[in-house]
N, C-alpha and C positions, 0 to 999 in steps of 0.2 A: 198812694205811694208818696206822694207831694206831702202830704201832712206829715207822714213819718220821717222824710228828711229834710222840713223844717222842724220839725221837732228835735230832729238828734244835732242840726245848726246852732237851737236856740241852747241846748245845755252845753255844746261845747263852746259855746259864747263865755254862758254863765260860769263854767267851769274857768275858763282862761282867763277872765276879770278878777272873777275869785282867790286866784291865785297870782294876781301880778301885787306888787309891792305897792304898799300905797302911803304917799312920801307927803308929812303934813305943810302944809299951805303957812305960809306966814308962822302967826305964833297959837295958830289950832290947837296947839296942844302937846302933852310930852312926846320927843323925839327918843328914838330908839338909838342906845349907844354903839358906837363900833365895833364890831368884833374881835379885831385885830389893832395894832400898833406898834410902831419901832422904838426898842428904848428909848431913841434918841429923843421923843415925841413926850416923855415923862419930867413934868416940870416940877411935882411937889411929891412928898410922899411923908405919911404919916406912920408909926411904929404904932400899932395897937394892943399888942402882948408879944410873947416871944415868939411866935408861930406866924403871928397876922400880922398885912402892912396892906395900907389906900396908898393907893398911886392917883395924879390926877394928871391924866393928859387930855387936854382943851377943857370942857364944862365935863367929862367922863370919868367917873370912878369907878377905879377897878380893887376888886379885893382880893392881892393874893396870900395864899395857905401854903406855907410849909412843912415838910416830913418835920415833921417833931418841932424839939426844942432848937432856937435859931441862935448861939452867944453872940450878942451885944447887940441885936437886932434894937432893941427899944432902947441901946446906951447911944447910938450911932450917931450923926451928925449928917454923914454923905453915906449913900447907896446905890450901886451901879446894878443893872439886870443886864446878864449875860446870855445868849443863846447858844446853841450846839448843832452843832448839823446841818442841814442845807440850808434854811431859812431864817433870816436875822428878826421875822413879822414874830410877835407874840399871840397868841390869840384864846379868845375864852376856850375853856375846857381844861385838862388835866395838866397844863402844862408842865409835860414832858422838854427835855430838853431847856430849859428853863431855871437858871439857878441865880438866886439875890446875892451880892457880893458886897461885905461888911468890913470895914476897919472899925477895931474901939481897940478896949484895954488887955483885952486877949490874943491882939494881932490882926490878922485877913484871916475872913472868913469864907465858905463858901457854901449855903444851905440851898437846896433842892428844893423847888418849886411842888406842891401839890396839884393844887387847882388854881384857878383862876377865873373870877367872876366878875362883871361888868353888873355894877350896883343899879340898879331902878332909880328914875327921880324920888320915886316917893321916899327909896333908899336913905337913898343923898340925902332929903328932906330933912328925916327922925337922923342922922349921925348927929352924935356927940359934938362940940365943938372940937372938942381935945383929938378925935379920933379922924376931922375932916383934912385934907391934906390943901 
């Protein structure tokens, strides 16, 4: 009986380590980006086509996608993100609630967020010049 409830110890050890977070040491190695962020935290942003735009908040790039065609997304200069609803946090996934707000030569705009992805280092690495924010 002793064997069997060090044994079921040692895998709820191995089990709980296993799944704790494991946060790299110095400069170990690539860090994993943030999840979430507040517009305000958005300091550069790059137009990639009419649909697609990098955001850079701190060393993090995020890639968000628009329902469709976005007017004057790639003509713009300034870009504000807008939230909806209880929470002002952005965060990866379908960004719902979520809409880019554009001035150019058409006026104000307001296009709808698709998704939203938080780019890999290796990502960031291979970007374009032209395409990094």
């Amino acid at each position: 009986m002793a064997r069997a409830s060090a044994w079921a110890a040692a895998t709820i050890a191995l089990l709980v380590t296993g799944c704790a977070p494991m946060e790299p040491h110095g400069n170990a190695g690539p860090r994993e980006p943030r999840r979430c962020f507040l517009p305000r935290e958005v300091r550069n942003f790059t137009a990639v086509n009419s649909t697609t735009v990098n955001v850079r908040v701190g060393r993090d790039i995020y890639r968000i996608e628009t329902f469709g065609f976005c007017p004057d997304l790639g003509w713009t200069n300034r870009m504000a993100i807008r939230t909806t609803g209880g929470s002002s946090m952005i965060c990866v996934g379908s960004g719902l609630g979520v809409s880019i707000l554009t001035r150019g030569p058409s006026g104000r705009r307001s296009c709808q967020v698709r998704s939203i992805r938080a780019l890999t280092p290796q990502e960031i690495q291979a970007l374009p010049r032209r395409d990094r924010p």
